[in-house]
C-alpha positions as CSV (number, residue, x, y, z in Angstrom):
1,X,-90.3,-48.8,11.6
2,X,-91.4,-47.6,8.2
3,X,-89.3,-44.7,6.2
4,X,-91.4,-41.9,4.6
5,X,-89.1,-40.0,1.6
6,X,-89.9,-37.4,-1.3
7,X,-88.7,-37.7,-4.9
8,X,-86.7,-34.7,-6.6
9,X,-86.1,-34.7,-10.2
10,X,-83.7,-32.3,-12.2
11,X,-83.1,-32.3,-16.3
12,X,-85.8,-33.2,-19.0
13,X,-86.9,-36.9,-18.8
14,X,-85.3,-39.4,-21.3
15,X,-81.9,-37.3,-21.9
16,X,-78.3,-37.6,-20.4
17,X,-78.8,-35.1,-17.7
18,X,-82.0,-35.9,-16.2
19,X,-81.4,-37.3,-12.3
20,X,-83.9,-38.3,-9.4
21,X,-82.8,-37.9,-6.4
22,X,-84.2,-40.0,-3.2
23,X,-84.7,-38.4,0.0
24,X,-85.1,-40.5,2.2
25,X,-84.1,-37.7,5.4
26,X,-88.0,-37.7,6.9
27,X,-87.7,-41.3,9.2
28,X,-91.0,-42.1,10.6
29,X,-91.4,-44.4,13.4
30,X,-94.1,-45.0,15.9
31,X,-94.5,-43.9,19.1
32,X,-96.4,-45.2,22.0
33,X,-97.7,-42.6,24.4
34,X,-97.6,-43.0,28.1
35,X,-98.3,-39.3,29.7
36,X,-99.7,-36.8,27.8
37,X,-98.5,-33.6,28.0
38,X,-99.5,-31.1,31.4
39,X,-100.1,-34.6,32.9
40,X,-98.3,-35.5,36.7
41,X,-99.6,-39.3,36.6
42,X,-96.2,-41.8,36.2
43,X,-97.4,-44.4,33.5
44,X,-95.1,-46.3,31.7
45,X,-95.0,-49.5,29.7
46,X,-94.6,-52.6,32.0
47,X,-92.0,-54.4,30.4
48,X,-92.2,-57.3,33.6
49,X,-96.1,-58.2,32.6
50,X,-97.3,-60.5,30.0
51,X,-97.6,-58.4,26.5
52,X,-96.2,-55.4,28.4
53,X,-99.6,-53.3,29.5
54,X,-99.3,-49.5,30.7
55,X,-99.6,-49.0,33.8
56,X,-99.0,-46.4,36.7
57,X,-95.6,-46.8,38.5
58,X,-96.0,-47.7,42.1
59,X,-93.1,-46.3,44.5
60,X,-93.6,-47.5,48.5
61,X,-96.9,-48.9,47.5
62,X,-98.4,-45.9,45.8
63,X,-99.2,-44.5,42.3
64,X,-96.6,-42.3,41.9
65,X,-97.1,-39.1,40.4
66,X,-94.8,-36.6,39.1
67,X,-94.7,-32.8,40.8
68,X,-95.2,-29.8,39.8
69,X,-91.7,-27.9,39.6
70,X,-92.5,-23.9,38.3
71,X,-92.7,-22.9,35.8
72,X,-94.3,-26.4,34.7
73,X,-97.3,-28.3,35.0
74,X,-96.7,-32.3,34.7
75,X,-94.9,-32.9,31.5
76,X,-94.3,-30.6,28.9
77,X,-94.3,-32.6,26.0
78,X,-96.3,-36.4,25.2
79,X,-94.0,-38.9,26.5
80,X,-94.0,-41.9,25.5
81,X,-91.6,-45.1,24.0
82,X,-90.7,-46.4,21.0
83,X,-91.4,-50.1,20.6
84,X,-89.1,-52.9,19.1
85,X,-86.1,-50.8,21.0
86,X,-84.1,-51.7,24.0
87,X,-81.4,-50.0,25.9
88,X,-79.1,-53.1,26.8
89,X,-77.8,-53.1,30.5
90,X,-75.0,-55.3,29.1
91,X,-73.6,-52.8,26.8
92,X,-71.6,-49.7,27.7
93,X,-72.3,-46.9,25.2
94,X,-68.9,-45.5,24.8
95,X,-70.3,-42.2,24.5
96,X,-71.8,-41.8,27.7
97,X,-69.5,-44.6,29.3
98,X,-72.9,-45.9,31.0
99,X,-74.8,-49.0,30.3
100,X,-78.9,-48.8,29.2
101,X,-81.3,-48.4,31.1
102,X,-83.2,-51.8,30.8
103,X,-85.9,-50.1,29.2
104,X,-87.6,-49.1,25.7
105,X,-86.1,-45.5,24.5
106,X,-88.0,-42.4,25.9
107,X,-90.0,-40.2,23.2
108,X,-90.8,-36.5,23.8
109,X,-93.4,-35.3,21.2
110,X,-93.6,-31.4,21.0
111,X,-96.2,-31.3,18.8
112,X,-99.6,-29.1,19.2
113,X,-102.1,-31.7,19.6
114,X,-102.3,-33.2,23.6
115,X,-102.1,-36.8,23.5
116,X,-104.0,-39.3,25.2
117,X,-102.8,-42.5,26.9
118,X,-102.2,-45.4,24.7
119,X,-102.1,-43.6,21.1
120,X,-100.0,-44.5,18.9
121,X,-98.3,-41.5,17.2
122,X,-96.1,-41.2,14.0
123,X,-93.3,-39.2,14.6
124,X,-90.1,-37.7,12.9
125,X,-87.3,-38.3,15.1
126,X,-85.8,-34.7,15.2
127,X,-82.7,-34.9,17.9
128,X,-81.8,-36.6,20.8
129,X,-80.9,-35.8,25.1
130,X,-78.5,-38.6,27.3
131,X,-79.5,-38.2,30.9
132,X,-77.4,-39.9,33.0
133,X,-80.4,-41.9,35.9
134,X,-78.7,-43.2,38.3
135,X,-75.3,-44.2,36.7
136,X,-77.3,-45.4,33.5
137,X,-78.1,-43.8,29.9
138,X,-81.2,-43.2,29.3
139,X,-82.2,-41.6,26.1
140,X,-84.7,-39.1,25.4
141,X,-86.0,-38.8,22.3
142,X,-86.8,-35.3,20.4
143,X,-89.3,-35.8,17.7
144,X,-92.9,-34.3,16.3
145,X,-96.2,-35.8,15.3
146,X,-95.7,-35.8,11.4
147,X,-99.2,-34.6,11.1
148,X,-98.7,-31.5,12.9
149,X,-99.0,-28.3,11.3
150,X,-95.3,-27.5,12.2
151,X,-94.2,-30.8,11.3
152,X,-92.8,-29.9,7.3
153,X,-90.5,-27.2,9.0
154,X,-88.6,-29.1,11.3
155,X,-86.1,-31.8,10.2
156,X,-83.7,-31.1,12.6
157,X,-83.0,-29.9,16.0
158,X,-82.0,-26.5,15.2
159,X,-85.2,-26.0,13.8
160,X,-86.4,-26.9,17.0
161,X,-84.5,-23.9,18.2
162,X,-85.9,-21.4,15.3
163,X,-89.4,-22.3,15.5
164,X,-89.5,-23.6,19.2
165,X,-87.4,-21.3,21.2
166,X,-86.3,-22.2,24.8
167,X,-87.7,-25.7,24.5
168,X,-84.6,-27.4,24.5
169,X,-83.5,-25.4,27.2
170,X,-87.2,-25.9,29.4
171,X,-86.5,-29.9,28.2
172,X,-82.9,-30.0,29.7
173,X,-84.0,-28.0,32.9
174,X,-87.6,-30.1,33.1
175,X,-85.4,-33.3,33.4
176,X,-82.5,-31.9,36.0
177,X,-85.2,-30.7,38.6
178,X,-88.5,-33.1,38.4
179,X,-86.9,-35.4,40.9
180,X,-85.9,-32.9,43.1
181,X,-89.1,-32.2,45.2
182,X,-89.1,-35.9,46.5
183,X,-85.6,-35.5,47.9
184,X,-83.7,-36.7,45.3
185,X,-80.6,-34.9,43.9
186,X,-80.0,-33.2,40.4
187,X,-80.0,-35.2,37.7
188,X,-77.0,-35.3,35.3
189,X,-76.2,-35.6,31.4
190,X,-73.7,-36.6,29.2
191,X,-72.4,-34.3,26.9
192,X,-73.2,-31.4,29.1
193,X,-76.8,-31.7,28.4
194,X,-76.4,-30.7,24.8
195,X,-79.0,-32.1,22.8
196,X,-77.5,-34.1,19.6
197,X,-79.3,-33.7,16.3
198,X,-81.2,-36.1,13.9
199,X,-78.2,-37.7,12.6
200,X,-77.3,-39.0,15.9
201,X,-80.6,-39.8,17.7
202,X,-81.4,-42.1,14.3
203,X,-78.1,-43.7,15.0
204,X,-79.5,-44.3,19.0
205,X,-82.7,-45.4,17.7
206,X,-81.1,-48.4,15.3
207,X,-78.5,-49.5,18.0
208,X,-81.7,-49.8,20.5
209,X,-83.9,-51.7,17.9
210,X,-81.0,-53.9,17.0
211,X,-80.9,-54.6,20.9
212,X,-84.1,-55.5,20.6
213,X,-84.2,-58.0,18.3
214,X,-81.0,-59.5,20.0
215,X,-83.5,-59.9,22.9
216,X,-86.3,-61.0,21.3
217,X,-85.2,-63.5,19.5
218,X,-82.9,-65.1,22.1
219,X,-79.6,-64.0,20.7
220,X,-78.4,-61.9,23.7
221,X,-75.6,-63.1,26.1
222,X,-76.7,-65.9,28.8
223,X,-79.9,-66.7,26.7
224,X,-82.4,-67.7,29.5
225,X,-81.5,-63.9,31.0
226,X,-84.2,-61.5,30.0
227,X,-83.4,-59.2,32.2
228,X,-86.8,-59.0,33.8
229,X,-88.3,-58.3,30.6
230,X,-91.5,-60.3,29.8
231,X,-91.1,-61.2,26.0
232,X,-93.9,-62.9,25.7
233,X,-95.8,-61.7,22.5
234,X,-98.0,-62.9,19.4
235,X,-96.4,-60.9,16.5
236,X,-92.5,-61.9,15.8
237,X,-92.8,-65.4,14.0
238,X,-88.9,-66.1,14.8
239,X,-89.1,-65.6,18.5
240,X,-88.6,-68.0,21.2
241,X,-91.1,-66.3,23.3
242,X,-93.6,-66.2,21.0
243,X,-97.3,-67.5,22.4
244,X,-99.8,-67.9,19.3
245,X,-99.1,-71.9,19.3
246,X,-99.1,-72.4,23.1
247,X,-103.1,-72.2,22.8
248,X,-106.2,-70.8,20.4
249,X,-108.6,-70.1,23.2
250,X,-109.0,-67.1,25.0
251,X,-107.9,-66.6,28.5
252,X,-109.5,-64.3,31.2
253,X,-107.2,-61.4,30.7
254,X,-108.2,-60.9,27.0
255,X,-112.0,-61.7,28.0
256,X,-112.0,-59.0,30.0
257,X,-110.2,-56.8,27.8
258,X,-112.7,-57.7,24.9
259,X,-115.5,-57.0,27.3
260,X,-114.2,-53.5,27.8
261,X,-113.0,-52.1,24.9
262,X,-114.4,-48.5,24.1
263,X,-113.6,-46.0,21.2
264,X,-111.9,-42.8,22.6
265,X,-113.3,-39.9,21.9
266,X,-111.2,-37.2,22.3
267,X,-112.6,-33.5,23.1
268,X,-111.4,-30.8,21.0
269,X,-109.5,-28.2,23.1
270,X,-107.1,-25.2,22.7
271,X,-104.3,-26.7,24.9
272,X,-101.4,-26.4,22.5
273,X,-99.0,-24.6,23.0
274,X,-97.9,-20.3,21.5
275,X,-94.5,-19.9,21.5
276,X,-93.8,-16.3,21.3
277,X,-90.3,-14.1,20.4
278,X,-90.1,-11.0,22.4
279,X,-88.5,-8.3,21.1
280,X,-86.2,-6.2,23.7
């Protein structure tokens, strides 16, 4: 995670009352994205494979794909993680009175721009939902692409509210009905669906990340449990898990990769989104 923050300077330089004054407010941290937004198709990072690929989920032995529930299409934001977090299954967040979810914390990006799969976005982390999936928290992130146009007037998530209107409402609705149409029941929230604001999500954000590196680096209760997380990776020098020294040669996997790369080229489109007041 890096932090982005702006200078502000009041009195003449070089007398008594001159001050600067940090801000360090605007946290930017990087998102990966799974499902761009209008998109039905499930991906998500596999945290059980080797370097933890995206791939489609697989329910019964087919891709699974989200439906359609009016008035949506797919998802209404970019969804994606943030890496280097963790929700630990061990620990009971006393807020929620739920353990994690096993998994990386969820991002929605409500920014303009439609995403594609695999991009890694900078974001500003802007507020923060707890839905309650089957018994566990599972957070969802609020936060925009810092190089969006509406980017400088949201810092929080009432501005969500000003300049957004109804999204946090279509956001709490979107994730109480999607499951619905394959026969499961309503999903619930803690704190009554309210969405908490920056403050709070960037206090979810460090507990996860701090869960992370307890995992990573082998200091979690029961070391050999992983939980069915694959930690292998080739970045975190103080890891256990970590495979640069096991070998220098290049297996099949990251032949076939190399063989395949391609630069995206993404078409320009007018998909984003007008959010309009009405006046009654």
């Amino acid at each position: 995670m890096t932090v982005d923050y702006t200078l502000s300077t009041i009195g003449k330089q070089y007398t008594a009352a001159h001050r600067i004054y940090v801000d360090a407010e605007k946290k930017i941290v990087n998102m990966i994205v799974e499902i761009p937004r209008w998109s039905n198709a499930k991906f998500e990072i596999a945290t059980g494979e080797k370097y933890n690929p995206i791939k489609q989920d697989v329910k019964k032995g087919k891709v699974r794909f989200v439906r359609n529930c009016f008035p949506y299409k797919g998802y209404i934001w970019n969804y994606g993680a943030l890496p280097q977090t963790w929700e630990d299954p061990t620990v009971i967040t006393p807020d929620t009175n739920a353990r994690g979810d096993n998994d990386p914390i969820d991002v929605c990006e409500i920014g303009e721009e439609i995403a594609y799969r695999g991009q890694i976005k900078q974001v500003k982390i802007l507020g923060v939902m707890a839905l309650l999936d089957e018994g566990e928290t599972d957070w969802k992130l609020i936060a925009i692409d810092i190089k969006d146009p509406m980017s400088e007037k949201l810092n929080d998530i009432e501005d969500v509210e000003k300049y957004f209107p109804e999204l946090i409402k279509a956001t709490h609705h979107w994730f109480k009905i999607y499951k619905i149409p394959d026969g499961k029941p309503a999903n619930k929230f803690a704190f009554n669906g309210e969405c908490k604001n920056k403050s709070y999500a960037e206090a979810v954000v460090e507990e996860t990340h701090e869960a992370w590196k307890r995992l990573i680096t082998g200091i979690i209760p029961f070391k050999a449990d992983t939980h069915d997380i694959c930690v292998s990776n080739v970045t975190i020098e103080n890891s256990p898990y970590n495979t640069v020294k096991e070998s220098h040669k290049q297996n099949k996997t990251e032949k076939l990769l190399n063989k395949y790369k391609r630069r995206v080229l993404i078409e320009e489109k007018d998909d984003k989104w007008y959010y309009v007041k009405a006046h009654l």
